[in-house]
N, C-alpha and C positions, 0 to 999 in steps of 0.2 A: 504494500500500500504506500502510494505516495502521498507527500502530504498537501491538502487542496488550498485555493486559493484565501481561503478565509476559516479559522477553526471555528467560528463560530456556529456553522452548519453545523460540526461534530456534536455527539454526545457525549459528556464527560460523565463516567462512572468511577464513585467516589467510595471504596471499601474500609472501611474500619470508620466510624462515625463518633471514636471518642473525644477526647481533650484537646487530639491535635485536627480531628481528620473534618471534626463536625464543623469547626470553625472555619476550617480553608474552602469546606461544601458551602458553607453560607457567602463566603467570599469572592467565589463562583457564581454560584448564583447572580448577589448583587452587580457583579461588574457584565453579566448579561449572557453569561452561558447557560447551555441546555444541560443541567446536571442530574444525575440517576443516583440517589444512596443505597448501599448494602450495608449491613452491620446484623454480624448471630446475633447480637442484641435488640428484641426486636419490638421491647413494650417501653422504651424511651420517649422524651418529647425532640421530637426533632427539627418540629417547627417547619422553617420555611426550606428546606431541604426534602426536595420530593423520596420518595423511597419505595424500594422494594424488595419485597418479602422473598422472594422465588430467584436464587440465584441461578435458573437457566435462563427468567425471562430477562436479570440484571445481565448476563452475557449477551445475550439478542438483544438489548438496548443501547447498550456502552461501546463508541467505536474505541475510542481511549479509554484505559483503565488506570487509575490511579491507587495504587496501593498501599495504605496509612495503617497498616495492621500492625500490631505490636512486635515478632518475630520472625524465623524463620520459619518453625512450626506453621506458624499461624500462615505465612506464606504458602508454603503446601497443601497446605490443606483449603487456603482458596482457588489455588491456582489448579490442583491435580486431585485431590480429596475428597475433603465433606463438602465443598462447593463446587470445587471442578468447572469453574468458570471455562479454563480452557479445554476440557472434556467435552464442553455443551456445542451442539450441532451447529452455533450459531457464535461466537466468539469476541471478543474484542480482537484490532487488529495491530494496537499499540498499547503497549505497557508502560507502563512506568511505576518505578519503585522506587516509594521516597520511605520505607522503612529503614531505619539503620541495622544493617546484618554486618556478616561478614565478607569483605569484597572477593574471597574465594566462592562466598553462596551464590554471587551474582553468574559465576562461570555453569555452577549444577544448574540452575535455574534455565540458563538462556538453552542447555541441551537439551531438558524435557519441552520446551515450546512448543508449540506447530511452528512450521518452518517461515509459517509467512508473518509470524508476529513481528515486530521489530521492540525490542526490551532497549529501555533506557535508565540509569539510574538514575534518580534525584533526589537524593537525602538533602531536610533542611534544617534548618537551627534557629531558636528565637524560643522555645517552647510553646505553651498554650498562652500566652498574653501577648509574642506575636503574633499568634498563626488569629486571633483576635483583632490586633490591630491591623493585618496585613502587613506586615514587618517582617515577614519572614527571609534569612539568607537563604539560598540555595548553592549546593556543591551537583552538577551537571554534568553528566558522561553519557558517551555513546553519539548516536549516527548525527553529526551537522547540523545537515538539512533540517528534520524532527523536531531537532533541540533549537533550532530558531524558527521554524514554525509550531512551537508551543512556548515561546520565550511569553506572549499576551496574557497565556493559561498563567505562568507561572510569577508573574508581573501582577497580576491581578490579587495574589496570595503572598505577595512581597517582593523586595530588593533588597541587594546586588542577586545579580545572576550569574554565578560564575561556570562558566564551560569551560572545562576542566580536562577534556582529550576523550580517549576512545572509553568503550564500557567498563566500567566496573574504576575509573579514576574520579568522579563523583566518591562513592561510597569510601576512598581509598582515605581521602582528604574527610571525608564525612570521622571516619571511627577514630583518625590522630587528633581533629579538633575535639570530638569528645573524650578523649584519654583527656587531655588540658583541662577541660571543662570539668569531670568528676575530680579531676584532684584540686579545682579551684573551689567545689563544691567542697570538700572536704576542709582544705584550708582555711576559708572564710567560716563556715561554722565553729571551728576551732577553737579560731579567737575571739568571735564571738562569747564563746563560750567561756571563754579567759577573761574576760572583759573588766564583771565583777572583782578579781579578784586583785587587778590592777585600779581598778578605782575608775574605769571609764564607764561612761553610758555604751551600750551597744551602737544604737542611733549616731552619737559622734565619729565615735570609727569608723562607721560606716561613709559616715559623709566626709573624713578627711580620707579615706583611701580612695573615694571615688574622684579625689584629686592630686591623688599621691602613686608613688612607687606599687604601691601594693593593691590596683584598682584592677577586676576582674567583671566578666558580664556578671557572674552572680553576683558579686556582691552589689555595684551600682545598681541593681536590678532587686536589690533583696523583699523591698517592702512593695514590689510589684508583682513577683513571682508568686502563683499560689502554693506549689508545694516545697518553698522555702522552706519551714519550718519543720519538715515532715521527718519521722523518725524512717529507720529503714522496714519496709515490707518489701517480698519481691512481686507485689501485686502495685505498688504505686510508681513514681517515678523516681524515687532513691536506688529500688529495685531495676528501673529501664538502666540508669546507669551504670547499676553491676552488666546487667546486659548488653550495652556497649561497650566497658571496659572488656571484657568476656571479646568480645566478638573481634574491637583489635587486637585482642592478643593470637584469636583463631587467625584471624588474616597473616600474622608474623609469622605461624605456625614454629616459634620458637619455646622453647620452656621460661615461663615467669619469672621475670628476677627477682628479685627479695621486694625494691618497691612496687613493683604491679602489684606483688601479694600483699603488700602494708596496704596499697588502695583496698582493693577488694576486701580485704578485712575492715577498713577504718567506715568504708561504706554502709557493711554487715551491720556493726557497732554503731551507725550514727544513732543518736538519742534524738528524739525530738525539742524544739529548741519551743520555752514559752513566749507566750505573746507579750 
């Protein structure tokens, strides 16, 4: 499939409808595209995001698929599985994966395809208060042409765009920005957490690192973030982030050093921080 003169004739089918995926669906929508929701969760309020229940009719609907599911698991089992999107008679004809895996997963994936799919990766960063305000970065891999005729799609759910080279160099740049990111998350809570016992308000520190040496997205961002505060589960986003540490370290396909395992434990460990 080549890509037509205007996407806006396309269908955009928007899979996984939680924190990240529900917001970038309504973002869509509002900037004037035809969007499809999927999500197994299926007694939520989703508002202004059309949806559908039947992931053979979501495959016959959606010429683009956009894939906002939390894993790889969760991947398979849309793609080949319990929905089998591309099982169904009727298919999307472009992918696009803006879940953060491991940029080896993006290699097994693009084999099981139909052959005339063309899979792109787009992982993005901002969390759920960008992907809210439309703020979201994007990290962009795969086929040129595609990737600037969906730059408007992805434009519409945020900027910069960064086009990154061939498949799977999106995700590559995606899983080292978030290694930084969980250990910023770890660090910033920290001292937060030290705060007290140096005699600082938390609030102050906050607002002099956000102009100092020691200024991170999390922390300038702290009392914007919803799940700031949040202790670790591996069902919330403390959890997404063992998740992404996990997954660049799958891509190295090297043995952990002593710090990836201090991250991954310190993450384990996070305590929830009060209000």
């Amino acid at each position: 499939m080549t890509p037509p003169d205007t996407i806006k004739h396309l269908t955009i089918g928007v899979a996984g409808l939680g924190a990240m995926g529900l917001p970038m669906a309504r973002r869509l929508v509002q900037a004037g595209f035809r969007v499809v929701g999927y999500d197994v969760v299926q007694d939520r309020d989703y508002r202004s995001v059309p949806i559908l229940t039947d992931p053979g009719e979501f495959a016959e609907q959606a010429d683009v698929l956009l894939s906002i599911v939390r894993d790889e698991p969760q991947n398979v089992e849309l793609c080949f599985a319990g929905q089998a999107v591309f099982r169904q008679p009727k298919y999307p004809k472009v992918f696009v994966l803006c879940s953060t895996v491991s940029p080896g997963f993006i290699g097994e994936l693009a084999a099981q395809l139909p052959k005339d799919v063309t899979l792109l990766d787009a992982p993005m960063s901002g969390a759920p208060v960008a992907a809210e305000e439309g703020s979201l970065t994007w990290m962009l891999g795969g086929d040129a042409v595609w990737l600037d005729a969906l730059s408007p799609l992805f434009s519409a759910m945020g900027t910069p765009l960064h086009k990154l080279g061939a498949l799977g160099s999106g995700m590559a740049v995606k899983v080292l920005n978030n290694y930084v990111a969980a250990s910023s998350v770890v660090a910033v809570r920290r001292a937060l957490v030290a705060c007290p016992k140096l005699g600082v308000l938390p609030e102050v520190l906050l607002d002099v690192m956000s102009q100092s040496s020691g200024q991170t997205w999390f922390g300038n961002r702290f009392l914007e973030i919803d799940w700031a505060r949040q202790d670790y589960s591996p069902e919330n986003t403390i959890g997404i982030l063992e998740k992404d540490v996990k997954s660049f370290l799958k891509g190295l396909g090297d043995e952990p050093t002593a710090a990836d395992e201090a991250l991954l434990q310190s993450l384990r460990k996070l305590p929830a921080f009060p209000e």
